[in-house]
Structures are given as structure tokens and as C-alpha cells.
DRENDRENDREN-521971 format. One record per residue (C-alpha): residue in one letter; z, x, y; residue number from 0. Coordinates in Angstrom, 2 decimals, decimal comma, padded with zeros to 5 digits. Example, Ala and Ser with C-alpha at 12.3 -4.5 7.8 and 13.67 -1.06 7.14 Angstrom:
A	007,80	012,30	-004,50	0
S	007,14	013,67	-001,06	1
// end
This chain:
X	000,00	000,00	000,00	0
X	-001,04	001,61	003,66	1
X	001,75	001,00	006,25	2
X	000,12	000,01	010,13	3
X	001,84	001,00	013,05	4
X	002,00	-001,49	015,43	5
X	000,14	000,06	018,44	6
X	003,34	-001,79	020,48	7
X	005,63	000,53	018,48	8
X	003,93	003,74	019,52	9
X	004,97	002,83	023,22	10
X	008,57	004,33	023,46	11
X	007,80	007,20	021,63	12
X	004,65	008,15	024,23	13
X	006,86	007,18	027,05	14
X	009,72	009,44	025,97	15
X	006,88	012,38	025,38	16
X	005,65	011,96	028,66	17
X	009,26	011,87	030,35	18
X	009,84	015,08	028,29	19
X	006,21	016,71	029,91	20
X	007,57	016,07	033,67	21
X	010,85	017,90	032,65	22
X	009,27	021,30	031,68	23
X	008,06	024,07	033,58	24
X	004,72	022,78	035,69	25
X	001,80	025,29	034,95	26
X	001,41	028,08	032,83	27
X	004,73	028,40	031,21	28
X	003,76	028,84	027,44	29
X	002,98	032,37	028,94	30
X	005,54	034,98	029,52	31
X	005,41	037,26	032,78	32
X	004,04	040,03	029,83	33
X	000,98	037,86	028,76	34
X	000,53	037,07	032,84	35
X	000,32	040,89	033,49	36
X	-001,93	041,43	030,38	37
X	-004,53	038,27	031,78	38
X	-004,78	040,36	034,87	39
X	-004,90	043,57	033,72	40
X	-007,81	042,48	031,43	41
X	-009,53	040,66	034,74	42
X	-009,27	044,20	036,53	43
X	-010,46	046,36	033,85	44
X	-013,98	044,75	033,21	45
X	-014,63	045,58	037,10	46
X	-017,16	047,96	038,69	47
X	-016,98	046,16	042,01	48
X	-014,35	043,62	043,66	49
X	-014,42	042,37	047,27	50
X	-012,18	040,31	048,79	51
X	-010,32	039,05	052,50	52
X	-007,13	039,47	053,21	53
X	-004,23	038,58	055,84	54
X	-001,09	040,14	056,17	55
X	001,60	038,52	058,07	56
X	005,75	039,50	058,96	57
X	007,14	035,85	058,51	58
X	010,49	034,87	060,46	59
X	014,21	033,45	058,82	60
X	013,05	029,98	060,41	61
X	009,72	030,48	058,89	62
X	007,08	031,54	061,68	63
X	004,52	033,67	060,67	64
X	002,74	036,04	062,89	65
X	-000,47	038,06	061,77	66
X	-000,27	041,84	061,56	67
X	-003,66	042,75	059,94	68
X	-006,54	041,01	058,55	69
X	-009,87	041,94	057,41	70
X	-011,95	042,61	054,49	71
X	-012,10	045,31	051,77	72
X	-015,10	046,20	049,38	73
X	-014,36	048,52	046,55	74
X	-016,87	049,97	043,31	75
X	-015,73	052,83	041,22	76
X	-015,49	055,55	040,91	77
X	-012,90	055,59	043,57	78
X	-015,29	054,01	046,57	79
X	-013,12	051,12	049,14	80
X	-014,16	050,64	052,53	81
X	-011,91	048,13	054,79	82
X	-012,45	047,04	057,47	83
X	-010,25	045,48	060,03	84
X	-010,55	042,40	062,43	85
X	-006,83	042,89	063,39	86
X	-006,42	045,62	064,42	87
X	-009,92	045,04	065,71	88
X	-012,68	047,84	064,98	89
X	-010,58	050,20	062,45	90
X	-012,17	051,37	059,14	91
X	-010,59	053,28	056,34	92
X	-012,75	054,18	053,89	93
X	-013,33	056,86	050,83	94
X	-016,64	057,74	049,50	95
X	-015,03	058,91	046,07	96
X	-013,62	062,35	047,64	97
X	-012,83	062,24	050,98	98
X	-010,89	059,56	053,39	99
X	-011,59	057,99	056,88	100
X	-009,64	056,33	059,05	101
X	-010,99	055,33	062,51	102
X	-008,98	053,51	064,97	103
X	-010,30	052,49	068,57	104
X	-009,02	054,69	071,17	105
X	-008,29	057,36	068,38	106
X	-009,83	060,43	067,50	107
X	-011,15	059,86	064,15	108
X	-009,89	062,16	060,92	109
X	-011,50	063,02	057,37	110
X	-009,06	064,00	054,55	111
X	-010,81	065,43	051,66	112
X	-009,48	064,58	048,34	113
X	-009,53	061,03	049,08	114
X	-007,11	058,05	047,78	115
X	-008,26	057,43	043,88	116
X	-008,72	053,51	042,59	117
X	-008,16	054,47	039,40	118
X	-009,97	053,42	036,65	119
X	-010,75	049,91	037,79	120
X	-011,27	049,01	041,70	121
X	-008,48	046,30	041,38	122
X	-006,43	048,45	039,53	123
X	-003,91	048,79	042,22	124
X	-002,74	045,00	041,74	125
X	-001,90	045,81	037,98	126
X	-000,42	049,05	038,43	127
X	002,21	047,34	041,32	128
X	002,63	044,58	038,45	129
X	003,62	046,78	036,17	130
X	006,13	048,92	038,06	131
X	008,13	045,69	038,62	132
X	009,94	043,73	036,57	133
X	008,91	040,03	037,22	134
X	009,40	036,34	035,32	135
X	007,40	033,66	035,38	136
X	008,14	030,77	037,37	137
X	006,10	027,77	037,30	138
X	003,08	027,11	039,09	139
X	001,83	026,03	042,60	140
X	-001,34	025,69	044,81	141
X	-002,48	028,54	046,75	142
X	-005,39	026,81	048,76	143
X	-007,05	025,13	046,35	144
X	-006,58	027,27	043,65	145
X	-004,28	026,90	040,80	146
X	-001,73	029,78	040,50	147
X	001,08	031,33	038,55	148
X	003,95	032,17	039,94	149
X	005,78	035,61	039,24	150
X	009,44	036,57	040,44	151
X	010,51	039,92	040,48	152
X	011,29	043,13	042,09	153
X	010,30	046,54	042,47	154
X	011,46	049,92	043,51	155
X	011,23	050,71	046,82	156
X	012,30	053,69	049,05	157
X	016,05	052,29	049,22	158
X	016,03	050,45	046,40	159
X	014,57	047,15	044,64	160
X	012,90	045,04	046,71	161
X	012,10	040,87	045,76	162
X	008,78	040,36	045,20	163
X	006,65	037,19	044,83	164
X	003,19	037,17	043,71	165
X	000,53	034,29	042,63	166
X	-001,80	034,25	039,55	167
X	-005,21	032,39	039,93	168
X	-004,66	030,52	036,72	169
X	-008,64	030,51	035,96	170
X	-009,80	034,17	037,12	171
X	-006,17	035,71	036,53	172
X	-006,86	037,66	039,75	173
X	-003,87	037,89	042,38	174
X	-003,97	035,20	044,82	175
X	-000,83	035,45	046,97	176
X	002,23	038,26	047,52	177
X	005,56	038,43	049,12	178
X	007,88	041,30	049,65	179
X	011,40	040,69	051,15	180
X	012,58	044,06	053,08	181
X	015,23	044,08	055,22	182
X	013,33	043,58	057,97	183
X	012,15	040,64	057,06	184
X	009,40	039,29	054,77	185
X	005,82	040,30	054,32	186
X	003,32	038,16	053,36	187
X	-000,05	039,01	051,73	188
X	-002,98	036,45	051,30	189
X	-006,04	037,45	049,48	190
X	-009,37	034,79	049,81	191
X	-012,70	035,01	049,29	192
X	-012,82	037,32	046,00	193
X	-015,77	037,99	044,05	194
X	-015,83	040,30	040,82	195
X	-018,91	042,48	039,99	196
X	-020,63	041,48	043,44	197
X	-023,60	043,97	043,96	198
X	-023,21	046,59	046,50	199
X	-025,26	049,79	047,85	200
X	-023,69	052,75	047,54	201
X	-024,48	052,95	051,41	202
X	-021,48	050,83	051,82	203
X	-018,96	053,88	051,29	204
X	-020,88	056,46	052,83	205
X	-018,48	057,79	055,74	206
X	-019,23	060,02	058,54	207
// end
């Protein structure tokens, strides 16, 4: 004999299961801060190229924000970045591979040969700072209109650990969002407009 469940009778046990789905963890948290790191190390490796805009901003105890720099970086191994700044408007650091350049407005510029390395992957920096840290995962919330992790953690700094805060993109596993609380106050870094393996000419990088 086959027993029927009365599609009535499935009610309260699909209500409960929902009620149970609100009370967990929103987002990604079948993944530990370990798998997180791991997503976005694997994002970074594959890359020849990244590009990407930025803002960096000191935000207030009452919650004002006010906008150091801002501008946009392009970076293709081996070692090649060039960013440029709209605020401060007009400077440029830059490395073709072996040296570095910085030119500021109303500065003499300066080469440094022996210029700053990217490592094996242009967005390497992002996993390396990941991985010097020791970070959880906590939830997940909107950044824009993207979908993102959230990691809480700290790292070392020059007097100590400092409280970091960064944000996942949940679908390219690239980071979205970071905070740093110093004692100065808290710095805020907002990353938009990224694109992985964009074509670039090497003239990009070439520096004076």
C-alpha cells in the first residue's frame, strides 16, 4: 500500500524550513574565510592584466567621509602598473617592469630603478594582504550592485594589529570593498570598474 502526503501536511514543515533559512548567516556562509581566500587567490592567479578605479577616503566617528585619492590603475605582468590620479590631480606612478615613476604637479619628477614587483599575478597584492591577516567570514552585503562577502579580521601593522574589513564579489571573487581602522581614524578603499584579462599595449607602462 503507497501512503500520500497530503500536500496540506507539507505546509508546517516548509514554513518551519523557511523560518530556519532567515535565521542563518545571509550569503556565502557554507564557505569559511580559508575557501574565501582560496576563490580569490584562484581569480588573481589566472591574470595577465587587471584594471580597475578606485577611491580612497578617511571617514569620520559620526560617519563623514572625505576623499583623499582617486583614480585608476592598469597593471599586466611581469611587474608593469601605471596609476594614475584624478585626486591628487595629474600624478602618475608607474613601473615599466624595472624601474619606478612618480610625478607629482609642481614636483620635480624621480626614477628609481629596481622598480616595485607585482608578483606573480598583477592582483596579487590583494591575496598576499589576505593572507597576512587573519580574517572570518561574516555574512554578506551589497557593495553597489554587486553581491559580496564579507571578511573580518586584522593584520599587522607598524604598532600592532590593525581591524580590517574587506568585501568579496561573490561571482568574480575579486575584492570589492576595504576598511582599515588606525588610530587615526578609518580608511576606506572602494574598487569599481574592474575588468580581468582586458587587452593592453605595452605602451601603457612605458615611463620617461
Amino acid at each position: 500500500m503507497k501512503l500520500q502526503v497530503h500536500p496540506l501536511r507539507s505546509i508546517p514543515r516548509l514554513f518551519f524550513s523557511f523560518v530556519f533559512s532567515l535565521l542563518l548567516p545571509s550569503g556565502c556562509f557554507c564557505l569559511s574565510s580559508t575557501e574565501i581566500v582560496g576563490k580569490v587567490r584562484s581569480t588573481y592567479d589566472g591574470l595577465k592584466t587587471i584594471s580597475f578605479a578606485f577611491v580612497e577616503k578617511d571617514v569620520s566617528s559620526d560617519g563623514r567621509e572625505t576623499t583623499v585619492s582617486k583614480g585608476k590603475v592598469a597593471a599586466m605582468l611581469p611587474g608593469k602598473f601605471r596609476v594614475e590620479f584624478s585626486i591628487p590631480k595629474g600624478k602618475v606612478v608607474a613601473s615599466d617592469g624595472e624601474n619606478l615613476f612618480v610625478s607629482v604637479p609642481g614636483e620635480e619628477p624621480f626614477k628609481v630603478s629596481g622598480g616595485e614587483k607585482l608578483g606573480s599575478s598583477p592582483g596579487m597584492f590583494f591575496v598576499e594582504f589576505l593572507e597576512s591577516g587573519k580574517f572570518e567570514a561574516s555574512g554578506s552585503e551589497m557593495i553597489g550592485k554587486f553581491g559580496c562577502v564579507k571578511l573580518l579580521g586584522s593584520v599587522e601593522g607598524e604598532e600592532g594589529p590593525v581591524s580590517v574589513s574587506l568585501w568579496i564579489d561573490k561571482k568574480l571573487w575579486v575584492v570589492r570593498q576595504i576598511t582599515v581602522e588606525e588610530e587615526t581614524g578609518t580608511k576606506k578603499f572602494v574598487l569599481s570598474d574592474i575588468s580581468l584579462n582586458p587587452k593592453m599595449a605595452h605602451e601603457v607602462f612605458t615611463i620617461p
